[in-house]
DOVEX-850364 format. One record per residue (C-alpha): x, z, y; residue in one letter. Coordinates in steps of 0.1 Angstrom, whole numbers, padded with zeros to 4 digits, always signed. Layout:
% residues N
XZYA
...
This chain:
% residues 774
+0000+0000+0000X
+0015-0011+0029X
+0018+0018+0064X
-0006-0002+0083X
-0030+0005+0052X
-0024+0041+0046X
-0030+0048+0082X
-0065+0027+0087X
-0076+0060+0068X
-0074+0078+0102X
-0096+0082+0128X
-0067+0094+0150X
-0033+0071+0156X
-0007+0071+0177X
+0015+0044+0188X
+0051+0037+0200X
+0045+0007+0228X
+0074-0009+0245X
+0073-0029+0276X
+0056-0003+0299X
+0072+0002+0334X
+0045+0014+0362X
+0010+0023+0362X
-0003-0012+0363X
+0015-0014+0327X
-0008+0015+0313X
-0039-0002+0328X
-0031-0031+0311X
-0023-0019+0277X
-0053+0004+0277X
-0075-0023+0287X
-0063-0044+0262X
-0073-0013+0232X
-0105-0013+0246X
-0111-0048+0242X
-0102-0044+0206X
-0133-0038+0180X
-0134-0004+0165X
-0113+0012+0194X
-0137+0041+0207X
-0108+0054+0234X
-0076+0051+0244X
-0052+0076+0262X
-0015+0060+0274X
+0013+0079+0285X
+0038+0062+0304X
+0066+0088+0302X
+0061+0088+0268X
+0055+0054+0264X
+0027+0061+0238X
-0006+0055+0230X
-0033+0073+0210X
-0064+0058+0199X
-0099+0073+0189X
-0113+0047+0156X
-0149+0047+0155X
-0146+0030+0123X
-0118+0044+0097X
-0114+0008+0082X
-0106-0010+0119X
-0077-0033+0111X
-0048-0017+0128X
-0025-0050+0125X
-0047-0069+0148X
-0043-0041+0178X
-0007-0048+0174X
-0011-0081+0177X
-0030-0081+0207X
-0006-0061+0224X
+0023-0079+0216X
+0004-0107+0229X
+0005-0091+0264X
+0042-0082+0263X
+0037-0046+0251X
+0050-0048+0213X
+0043-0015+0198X
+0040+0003+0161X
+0027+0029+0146X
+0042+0061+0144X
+0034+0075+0109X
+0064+0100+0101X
+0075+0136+0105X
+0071+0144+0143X
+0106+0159+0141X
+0121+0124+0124X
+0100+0106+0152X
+0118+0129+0184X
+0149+0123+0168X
+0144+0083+0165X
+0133+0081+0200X
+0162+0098+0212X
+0180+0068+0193X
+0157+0046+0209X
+0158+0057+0242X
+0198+0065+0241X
+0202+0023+0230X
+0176+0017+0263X
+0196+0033+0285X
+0226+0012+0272X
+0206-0021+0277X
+0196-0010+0309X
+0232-0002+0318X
+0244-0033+0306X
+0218-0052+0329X
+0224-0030+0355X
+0266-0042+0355X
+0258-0077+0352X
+0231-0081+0385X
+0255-0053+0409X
+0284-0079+0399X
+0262-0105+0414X
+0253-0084+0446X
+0290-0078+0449X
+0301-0113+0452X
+0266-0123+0475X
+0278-0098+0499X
+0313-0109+0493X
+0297-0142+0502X
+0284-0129+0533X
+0314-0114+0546X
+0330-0150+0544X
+0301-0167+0559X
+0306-0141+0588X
+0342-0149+0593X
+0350-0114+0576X
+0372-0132+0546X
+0393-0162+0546X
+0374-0175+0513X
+0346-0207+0528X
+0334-0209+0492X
+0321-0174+0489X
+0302-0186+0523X
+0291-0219+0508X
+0252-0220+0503X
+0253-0235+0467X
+0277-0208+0457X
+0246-0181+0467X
+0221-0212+0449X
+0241-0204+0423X
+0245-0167+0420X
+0206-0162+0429X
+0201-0188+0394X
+0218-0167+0375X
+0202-0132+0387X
+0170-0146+0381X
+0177-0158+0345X
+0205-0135+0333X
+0194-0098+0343X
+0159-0111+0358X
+0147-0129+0328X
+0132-0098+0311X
+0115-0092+0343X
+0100-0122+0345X
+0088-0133+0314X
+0072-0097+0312X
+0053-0105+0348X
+0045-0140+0330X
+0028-0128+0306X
+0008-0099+0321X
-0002-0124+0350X
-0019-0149+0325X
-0034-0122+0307X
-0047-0113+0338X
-0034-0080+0342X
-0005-0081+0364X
+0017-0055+0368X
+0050-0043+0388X
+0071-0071+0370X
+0044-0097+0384X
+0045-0083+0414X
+0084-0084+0418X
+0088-0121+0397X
+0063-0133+0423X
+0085-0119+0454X
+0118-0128+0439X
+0102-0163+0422X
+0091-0171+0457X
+0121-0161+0477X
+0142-0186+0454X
+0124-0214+0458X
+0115-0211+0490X
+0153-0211+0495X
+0158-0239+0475X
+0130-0260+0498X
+0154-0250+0526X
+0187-0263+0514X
+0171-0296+0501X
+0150-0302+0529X
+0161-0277+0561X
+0133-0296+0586X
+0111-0269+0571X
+0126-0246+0595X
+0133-0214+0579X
+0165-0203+0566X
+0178-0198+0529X
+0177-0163+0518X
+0191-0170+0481X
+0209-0132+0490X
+0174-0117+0485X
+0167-0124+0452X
+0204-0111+0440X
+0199-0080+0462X
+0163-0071+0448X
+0168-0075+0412X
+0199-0054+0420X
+0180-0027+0438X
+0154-0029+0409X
+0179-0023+0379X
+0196+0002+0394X
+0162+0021+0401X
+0149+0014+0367X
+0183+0025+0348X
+0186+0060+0373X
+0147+0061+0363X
+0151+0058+0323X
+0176+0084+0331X
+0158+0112+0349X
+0126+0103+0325X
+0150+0107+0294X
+0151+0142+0309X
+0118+0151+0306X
+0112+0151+0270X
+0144+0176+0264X
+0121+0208+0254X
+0105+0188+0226X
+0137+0177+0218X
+0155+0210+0218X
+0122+0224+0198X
+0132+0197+0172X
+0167+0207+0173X
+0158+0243+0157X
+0154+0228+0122X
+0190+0224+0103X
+0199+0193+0084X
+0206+0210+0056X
+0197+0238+0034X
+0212+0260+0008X
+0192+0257-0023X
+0191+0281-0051X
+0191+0265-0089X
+0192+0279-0120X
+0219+0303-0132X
+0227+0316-0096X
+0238+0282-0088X
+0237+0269-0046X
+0238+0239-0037X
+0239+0223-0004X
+0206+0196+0000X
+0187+0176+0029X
+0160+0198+0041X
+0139+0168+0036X
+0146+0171+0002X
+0130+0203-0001X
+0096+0205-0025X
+0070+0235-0021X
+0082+0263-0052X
+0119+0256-0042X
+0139+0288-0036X
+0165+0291-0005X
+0190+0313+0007X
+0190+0319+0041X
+0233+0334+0053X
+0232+0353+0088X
+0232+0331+0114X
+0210+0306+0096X
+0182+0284+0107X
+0149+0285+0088X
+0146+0246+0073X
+0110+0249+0065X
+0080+0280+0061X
+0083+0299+0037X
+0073+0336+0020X
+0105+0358+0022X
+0111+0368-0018X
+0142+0392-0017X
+0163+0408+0012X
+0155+0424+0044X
+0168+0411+0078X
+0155+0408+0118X
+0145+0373+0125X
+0148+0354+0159X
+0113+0338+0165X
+0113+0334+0203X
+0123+0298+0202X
+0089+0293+0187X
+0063+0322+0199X
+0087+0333+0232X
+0087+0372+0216X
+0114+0389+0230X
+0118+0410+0200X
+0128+0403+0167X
+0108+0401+0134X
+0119+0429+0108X
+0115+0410+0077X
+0114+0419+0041X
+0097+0406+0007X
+0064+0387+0012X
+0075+0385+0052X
+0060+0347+0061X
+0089+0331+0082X
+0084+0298+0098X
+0109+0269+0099X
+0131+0272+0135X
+0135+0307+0135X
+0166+0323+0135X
+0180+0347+0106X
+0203+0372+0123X
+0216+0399+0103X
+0217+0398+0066X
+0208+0372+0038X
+0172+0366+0025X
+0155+0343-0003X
+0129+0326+0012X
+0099+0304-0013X
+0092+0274+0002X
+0055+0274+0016X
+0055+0240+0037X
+0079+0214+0041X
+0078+0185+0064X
+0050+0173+0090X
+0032+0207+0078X
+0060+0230+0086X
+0044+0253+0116X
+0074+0238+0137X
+0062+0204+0132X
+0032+0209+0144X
+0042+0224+0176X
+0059+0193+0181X
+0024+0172+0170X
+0003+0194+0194X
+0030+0191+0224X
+0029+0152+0221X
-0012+0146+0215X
-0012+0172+0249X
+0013+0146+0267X
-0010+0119+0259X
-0043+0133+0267X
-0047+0127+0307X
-0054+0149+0339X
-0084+0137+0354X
-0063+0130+0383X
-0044+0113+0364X
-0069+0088+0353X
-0073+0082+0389X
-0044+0072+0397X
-0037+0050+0367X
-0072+0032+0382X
-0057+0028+0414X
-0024+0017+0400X
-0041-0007+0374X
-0058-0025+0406X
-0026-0019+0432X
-0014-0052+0422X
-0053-0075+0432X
-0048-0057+0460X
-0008-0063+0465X
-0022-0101+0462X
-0050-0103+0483X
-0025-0085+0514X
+0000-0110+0507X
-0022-0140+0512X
-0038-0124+0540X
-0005-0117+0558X
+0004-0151+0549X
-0029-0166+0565X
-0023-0143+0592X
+0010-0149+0609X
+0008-0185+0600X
-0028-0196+0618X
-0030-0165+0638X
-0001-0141+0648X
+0027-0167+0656X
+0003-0177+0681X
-0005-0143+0695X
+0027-0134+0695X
+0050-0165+0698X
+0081-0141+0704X
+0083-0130+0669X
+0095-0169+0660X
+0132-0171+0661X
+0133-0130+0659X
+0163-0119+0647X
+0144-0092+0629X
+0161-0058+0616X
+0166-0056+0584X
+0192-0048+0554X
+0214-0081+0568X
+0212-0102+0599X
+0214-0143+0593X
+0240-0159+0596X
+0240-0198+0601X
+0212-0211+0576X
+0214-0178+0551X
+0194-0145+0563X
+0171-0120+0555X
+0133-0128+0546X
+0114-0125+0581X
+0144-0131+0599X
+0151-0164+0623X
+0124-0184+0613X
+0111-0212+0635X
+0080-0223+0622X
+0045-0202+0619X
+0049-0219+0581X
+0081-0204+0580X
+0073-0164+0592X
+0038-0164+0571X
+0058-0175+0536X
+0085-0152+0544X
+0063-0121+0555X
+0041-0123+0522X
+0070-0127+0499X
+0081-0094+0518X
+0045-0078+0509X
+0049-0089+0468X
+0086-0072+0466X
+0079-0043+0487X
+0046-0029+0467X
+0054-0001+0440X
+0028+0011+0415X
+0052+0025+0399X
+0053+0057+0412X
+0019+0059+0413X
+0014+0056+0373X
+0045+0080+0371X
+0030+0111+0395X
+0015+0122+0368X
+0026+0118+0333X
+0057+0129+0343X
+0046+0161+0354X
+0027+0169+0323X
+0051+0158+0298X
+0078+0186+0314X
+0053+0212+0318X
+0042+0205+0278X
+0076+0208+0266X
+0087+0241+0289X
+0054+0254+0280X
+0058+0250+0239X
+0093+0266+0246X
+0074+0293+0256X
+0052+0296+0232X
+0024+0283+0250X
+0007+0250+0235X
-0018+0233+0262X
-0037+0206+0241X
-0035+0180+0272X
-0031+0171+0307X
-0065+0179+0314X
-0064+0211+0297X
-0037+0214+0319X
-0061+0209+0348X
-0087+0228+0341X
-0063+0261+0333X
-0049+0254+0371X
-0087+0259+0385X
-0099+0288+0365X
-0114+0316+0387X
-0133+0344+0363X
-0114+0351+0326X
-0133+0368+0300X
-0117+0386+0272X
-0130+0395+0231X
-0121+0429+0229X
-0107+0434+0191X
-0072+0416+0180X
-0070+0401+0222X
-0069+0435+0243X
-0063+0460+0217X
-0037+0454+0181X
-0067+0442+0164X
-0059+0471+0138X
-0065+0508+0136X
-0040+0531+0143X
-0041+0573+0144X
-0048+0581+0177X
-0056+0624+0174X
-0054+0649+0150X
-0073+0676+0151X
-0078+0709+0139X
-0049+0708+0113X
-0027+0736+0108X
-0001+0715+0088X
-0005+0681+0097X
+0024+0669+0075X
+0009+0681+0041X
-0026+0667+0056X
-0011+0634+0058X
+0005+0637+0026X
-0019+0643+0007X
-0045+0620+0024X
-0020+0589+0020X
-0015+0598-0019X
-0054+0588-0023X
-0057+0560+0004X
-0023+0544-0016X
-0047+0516-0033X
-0069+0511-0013X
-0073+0483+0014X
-0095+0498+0037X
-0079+0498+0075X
-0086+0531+0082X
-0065+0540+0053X
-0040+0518+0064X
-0037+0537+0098X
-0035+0568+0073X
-0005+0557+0057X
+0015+0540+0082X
+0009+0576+0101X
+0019+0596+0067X
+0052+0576+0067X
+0064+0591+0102X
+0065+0626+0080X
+0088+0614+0054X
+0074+0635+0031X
+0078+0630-0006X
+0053+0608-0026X
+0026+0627-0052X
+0012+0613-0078X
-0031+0610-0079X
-0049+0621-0111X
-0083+0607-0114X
-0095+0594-0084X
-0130+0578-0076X
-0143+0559-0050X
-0176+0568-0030X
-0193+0535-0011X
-0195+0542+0022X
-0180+0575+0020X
-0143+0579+0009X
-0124+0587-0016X
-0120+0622-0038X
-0092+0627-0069X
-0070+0653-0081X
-0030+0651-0068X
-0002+0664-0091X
+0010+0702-0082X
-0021+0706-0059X
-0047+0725-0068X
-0084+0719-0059X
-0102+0683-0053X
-0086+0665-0024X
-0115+0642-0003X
-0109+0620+0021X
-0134+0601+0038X
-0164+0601+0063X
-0164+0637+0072X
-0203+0640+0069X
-0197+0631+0036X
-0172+0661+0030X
-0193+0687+0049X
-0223+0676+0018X
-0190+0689-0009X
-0197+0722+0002X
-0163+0725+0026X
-0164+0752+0054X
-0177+0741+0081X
-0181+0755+0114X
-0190+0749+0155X
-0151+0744+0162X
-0155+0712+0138X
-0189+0701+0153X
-0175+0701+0188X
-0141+0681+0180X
-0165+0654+0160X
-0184+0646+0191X
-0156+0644+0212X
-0142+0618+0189X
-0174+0601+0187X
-0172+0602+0228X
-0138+0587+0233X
-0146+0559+0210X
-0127+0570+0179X
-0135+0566+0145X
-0128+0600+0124X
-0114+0608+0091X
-0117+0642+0074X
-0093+0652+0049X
-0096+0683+0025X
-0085+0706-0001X
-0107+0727-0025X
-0131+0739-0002X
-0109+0742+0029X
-0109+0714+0056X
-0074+0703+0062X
-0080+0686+0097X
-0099+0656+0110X
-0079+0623+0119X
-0090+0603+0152X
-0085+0564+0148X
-0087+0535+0169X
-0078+0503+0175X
-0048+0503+0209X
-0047+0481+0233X
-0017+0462+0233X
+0017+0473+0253X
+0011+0443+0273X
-0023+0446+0283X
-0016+0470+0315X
+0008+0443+0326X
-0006+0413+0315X
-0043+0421+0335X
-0021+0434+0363X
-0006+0399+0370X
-0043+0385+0368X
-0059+0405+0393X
-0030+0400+0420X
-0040+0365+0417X
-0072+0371+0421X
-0092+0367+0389X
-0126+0379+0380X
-0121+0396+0345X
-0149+0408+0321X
-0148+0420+0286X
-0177+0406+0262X
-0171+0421+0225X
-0196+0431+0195X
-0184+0466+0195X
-0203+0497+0201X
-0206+0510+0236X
-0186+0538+0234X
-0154+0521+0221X
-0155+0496+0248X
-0162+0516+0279X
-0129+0541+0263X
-0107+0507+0261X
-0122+0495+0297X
-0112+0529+0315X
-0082+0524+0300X
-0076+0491+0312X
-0089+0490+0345X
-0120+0475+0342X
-0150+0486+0361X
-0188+0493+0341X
-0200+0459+0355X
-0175+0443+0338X
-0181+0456+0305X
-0206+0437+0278X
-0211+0453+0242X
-0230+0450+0213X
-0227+0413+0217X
-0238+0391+0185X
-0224+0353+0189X
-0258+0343+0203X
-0260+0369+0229X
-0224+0363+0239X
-0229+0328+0243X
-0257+0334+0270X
-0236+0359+0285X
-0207+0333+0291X
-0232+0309+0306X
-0242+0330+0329X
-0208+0342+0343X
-0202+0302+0342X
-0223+0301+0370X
-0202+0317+0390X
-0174+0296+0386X
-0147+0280+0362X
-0142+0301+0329X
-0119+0310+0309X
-0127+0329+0271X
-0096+0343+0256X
-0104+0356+0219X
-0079+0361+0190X
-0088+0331+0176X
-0111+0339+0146X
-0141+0354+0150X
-0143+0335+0188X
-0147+0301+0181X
-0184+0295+0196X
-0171+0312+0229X
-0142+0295+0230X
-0156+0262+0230X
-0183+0273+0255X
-0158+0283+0281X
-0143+0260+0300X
-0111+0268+0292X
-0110+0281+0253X
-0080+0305+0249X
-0066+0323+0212X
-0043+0345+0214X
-0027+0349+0176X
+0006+0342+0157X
+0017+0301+0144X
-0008+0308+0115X
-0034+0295+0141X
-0020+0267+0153X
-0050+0243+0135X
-0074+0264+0158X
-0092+0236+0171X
-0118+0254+0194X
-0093+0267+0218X
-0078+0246+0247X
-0045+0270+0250X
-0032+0289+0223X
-0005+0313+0232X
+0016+0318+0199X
+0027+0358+0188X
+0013+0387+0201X
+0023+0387+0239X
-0005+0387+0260X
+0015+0387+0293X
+0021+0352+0280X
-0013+0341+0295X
-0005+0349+0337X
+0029+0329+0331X
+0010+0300+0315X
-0021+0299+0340X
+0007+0303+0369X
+0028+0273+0348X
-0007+0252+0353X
-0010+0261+0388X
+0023+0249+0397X
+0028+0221+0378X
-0011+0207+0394X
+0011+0214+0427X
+0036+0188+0412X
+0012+0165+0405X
-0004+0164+0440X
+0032+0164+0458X
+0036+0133+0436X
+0004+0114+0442X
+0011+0123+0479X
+0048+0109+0482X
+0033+0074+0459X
+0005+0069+0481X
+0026+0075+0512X
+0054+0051+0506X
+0028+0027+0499X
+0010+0030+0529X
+0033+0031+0550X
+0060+0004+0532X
+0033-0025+0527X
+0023-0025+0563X
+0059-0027+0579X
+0066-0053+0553X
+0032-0072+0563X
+0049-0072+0598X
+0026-0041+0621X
+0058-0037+0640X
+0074-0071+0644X
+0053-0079+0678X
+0059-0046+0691X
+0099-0038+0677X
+0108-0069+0665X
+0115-0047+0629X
+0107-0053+0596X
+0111-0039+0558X
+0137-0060+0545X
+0129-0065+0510X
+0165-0049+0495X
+0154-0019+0516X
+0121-0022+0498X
+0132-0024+0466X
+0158+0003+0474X
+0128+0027+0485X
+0108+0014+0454X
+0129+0024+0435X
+0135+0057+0451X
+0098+0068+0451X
+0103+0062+0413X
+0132+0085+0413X
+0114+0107+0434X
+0086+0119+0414X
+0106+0121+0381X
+0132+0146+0397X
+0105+0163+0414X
+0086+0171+0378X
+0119+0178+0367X
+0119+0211+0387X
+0093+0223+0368X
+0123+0232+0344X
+0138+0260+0368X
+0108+0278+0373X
């Protein structure tokens, strides 16, 4: 079966495409998917460079999108291999770019040398008349145009007669035109403008070198993916038969397998730890500062780091399944999804170039029936550009004598001078750097508009269980115990087997005694109640349970014990009684703690001004104890909630503005998908969680003011980008249509132009890029 077979299975599919350069690319290649049958969307990512595609129909013949992409110069395939092969083959692919582009770049600034070289001589600067001589700059200009220009303008070719031009139609229009305009002048020079062969060598110049310090910066952008992919080794040490190691390609690893993992050793793949105890590094992956004590049956994901002694680990999941692969998936479906502002400008961009077209004819119906009459001056102008004419060879806009003249030369101007570019970068950019320096965080935003929507938020309402508190039990009081050591140790000889969480809180407390371990005689279990046996050396029953249920046994019980039950029962605490014979040993208090984080975590929120709530199924008294605790006030507080009644709830805090629901993941998935921004807070074993919009890996709850500041900031990216792009365009394409020549006599020389183009480019790439020191 071939790939394209195996993959028409999916509804979901990502592509590689190549070819794309500004915004009016991505308009063009999504319009082209959504021409295709069976295509329901399409979301294109320029930074990227990728595409993914929503199938209405799971059978939709894949090979036939190709082709009708490659058919408008944007060749792509189908990525259909381990996210962490696919990073590292891009980096290949984008490392043997940047060579092309460098190799390009060399041959058109060798070009520009010599045409300025040329101009010096022309000048009287050099002693050299054939550096001067027109035909030599003929014949420099030819071999811009098809040596490093050619991929420029067969790309422009064939967008332009698929009728969706783009910034390499624009610029093989200008540079097309400036050439044989120049060649018109040196066969027939009545036409009364001068040859400006320098133009076309200067502007494809300008444009390489803009494009090549572009690839560059953008190359930049994906680092944090490629850093995450960087955490899984090569190579694995993999335990035979025996006692036998041998050294073997991770991706030769098979679920069962058994690896050893040395100090200093990176996780290949998750796995169950199966001997050895050792603190593992897993901030690269959940950003917890602290590290994981692990020991038999520990689950350890692939990426993390093994820092103190050695450990087996039983391979769990290898490959595309590995929890560190799909980081990686999730970060680059997020980088393709789009910012509604982004869509905006990617329609703006995807018409820029009609409207580039429609300016440059009517500048060049303009000046040629209308502004060379108003303002006959402007003829034989020397204009002020990038380089004043000499003889017959200047600058486009520059001494021409006929209105003919000035119109052609003006609108040629207006084609080189536009730049969607920037425009279909502002974005992408920005959300592909904030993705990757979020998943280093541990934060994994499912898409620009996620993105978005996390930067507006006003009100945040939080589940109470396993988001503010633990989400398990711990001893919280003891009470009325004389010896609270032989309480414990008794109470956690019977609660041994059982899986109960209050008996887990009983033991983990016990363990803090270090007292020695008795063995249980005949125990029993009572539904509902607790748990009664006999414990070796101990005379009497020992009971442990609900302590109604004791007082029924017959223990001693008094007003002492009455009052310390409702106090529990006040503070929101679930009681455990433990006794002896007919003696009560003392009463445990339990709950379930907030996290250390909380405090700081809703601290952050409220300086920025958030609403909070708490909406949670819990009984009143255990969520009013954990709101005084927190800070919350009484109208902030919702209990008893069932999923119904906590889904009305939400819509009605809704009303009041953007929402966010943050729940542990779990039990919250109707709330999280009613929110506007869904929210689960858990470790990498929720990853799939498909309800939630943001999912902050580990247990760190501060983790959510970083990541709703990261949202904030990077949307102020966004707008400083769309803000530069649409300023240099405003301001460029008018100068180059000639608002100033009457006035000033100046003029956007298109080398300038392309120098700025390329620039603004620059511009918003290094200005997402700063995303990375914050």
């Amino acid at each position: 079966m071939s790939s394209l077979q195996k993959h028409s299975l999916k509804e979901t599919i990502l592509l590689d495409v190549e070819g794309m350069k500004c915004g009016g690319c991505v308009r063009s290649v999504e319009t082209t998917l959504l021409e295709q049958t069976g295509v329901s969307s399409a979301s294109v990512n320029l930074v990227s460079r990728t595409a993914y595609l929503d199938l209405e129909d799971p059978s939709t013949n894949l090979a036939q999108i190709l082709e009708a992409l490659a058919h408008r110069g944007f060749p792509a395939q189908l990525r259909d291999k381990n996210p962490l092969e696919n990073l590292q083959d891009s980096e290949a692919d984008s490392a043997g770019e940047l060579w092309r582009q460098w190799k390009s770049l060399v041959f058109a600034l060798l070009l520009l040398l010599l045409s300025v070289l040329g101009h010096l001589a022309e000048g009287g600067f050099l002693t050299l008349p054939v550096l001067g001589a027109l035909p030599f700059h003929a014949a420099l200009a030819t071999f811009a145009l098809f040596g490093p220009g050619r991929s420029i303008l067969t790309s422009g070719a064939l967008a332009a007669l698929a009728a969706t031009p783009t910034m390499d139609t624009l610029v093989g229009l200008g540079v097309l035109s400036a050439y044989l305009a120049s060649l018109v002048a040196l066969i027939w020079p009545q036409v009364g403008w001068p040859c400006f062969f320098n133009e076309p060598v200067m502007l494809l110049g300008f444009v390489l070198l803009g494009r090549f310090l572009e690839e560059r910066a953008r190359f930049r952008t994906g680092r944090a993916l490629k850093q995450l992919a960087q955490l899984q080794p090569d190579s694995a040490r993999l335990l035979l038969g025996n006692g036998l190691i041998r050294e073997v390609r991770v991706g030769s690893l098979r679920i069962g397998d058994r690896v050893q993992l040395l100090a200093g050793d990176r996780i290949p793949v998750d796995g169950v730890v199966e001997e050895g105890s050792s603190a593992v590094d897993i901030s690269s992956l959940t950003g917890e500062p602290l590290p994981l004590e692990a020991s038999p049956g520990t689950e350890l994901s692939s990426g993390s780091l093994n820092l103190q002694s050695t450990l087996v680990l039983a391979v769990r999941r290898v490959g595309a399944q590995t929890a560190l692969a799909r980081i990686i998936s999730l970060v680059e479906r997020a980088q393709s999804r789009k910012a509604p502002i982004q869509g905006l400008a990617d329609r703006i961009a995807g018409r820029f170039c009609y409207g580039v077209g429609v300016l440059a004819l009517g500048t060049f119906f303009f000046w040629w029936l209308i502004g060379s009459r108003l303002w006959p001056h402007v003829l034989h102008a020397s204009g002020q550009g990038l380089l004043h004419g000499h003889s017959l060879h200047g600058s486009l806009g520059s001494g021409a004598e006929t209105p003919l003249g000035l119109a052609l030369q003006l609108a040629i101007a207006v084609l080189v001078v536009a730049c969607p570019c920037a425009l279909g970068l502002a974005t992408p950019t920005v959300i592909t750097v904030s993705s990757g320096q979020a998943a280093r965080r541990g934060w994994l935003f499912r898409g620009g508009d996620v993105i978005e929507m996390a930067a507006s938020i006003k009100q945040i309402v939080f589940d109470k269980t396993g988001t503010l508190t633990l989400g398990r039990p711990l001893v919280s009081a003891v009470m009325l115990a004389k010896e609270p050591a032989r309480m414990f140790q008794l109470a956690s000889c019977l609660e041994e087997n059982s899986r109960h969480p209050l008996a887990h809180a009983v033991i983990q407390e016990a363990q803090r005694y270090k007292m020695p371990i008795l063995k249980p005689l005949n125990t029993s279990t009572i539904a509902g109640s607790g748990i009664a046996g006999e414990i070796e050396g101990i005379e009497g029953t020992v009971r442990v349970g609900n302590p109604e249920w004791i007082r029924s046994e017959g223990i001693f019980w008094n007003e002492e014990i009455q009052k310390a039950l409702k106090d529990a029962s006040r503070k929101g605490q679930s009681v455990v009684g433990v006794s002896c014979g007919e003696e009560l040993l003392g009463l445990i208090g339990i709950e379930d703690s907030p996290r250390a984080d909380s405090h700081l975590a809703l601290a952050r929120l409220r300086e920025e001004g958030l609403k909070m709530a708490i909406l949670s199924g819990d009984r009143r008294e255990s969520v009013e104890r954990l709101g005084q605790k927190l800070g919350f006030k009484n109208d902030q507080l919702f209990w008893n909630l069932l999923p119904a009644k906590k889904l009305s709830q939400l819509e009605q805090l809704k009303s009041s503005g953007p929402l966010a629901m943050v729940g542990d993941g779990i039990n919250d998935a109707p709330a999280l998908a009613a929110a506007d921004l869904g929210i689960a807070v858990g470790t990498g074993t929720q990853i799939a969680q498909e309800t939630a919009d943001l999912v902050l890996l580990g247990d760190r709850l501060e983790g959510l003011p970083e990541a709703l500041l990261l949202a904030r900031r990077t949307m102020s990216k966004v707008r400083q980008n769309l803000f530069w792009a649409f300023g240099y365009n405003l301001i460029a394409l008018p100068i180059a249509a000639g608002i100033l020549l009457p006035s000033y006599g100046l003029l956007l020389s298109p080398p300038i132009a392309a120098l700025l183009m390329a620039l603004s480019s620059i511009t918003v790439v290094l200005n997402a890029l700063t995303l990375r020191t914050t």
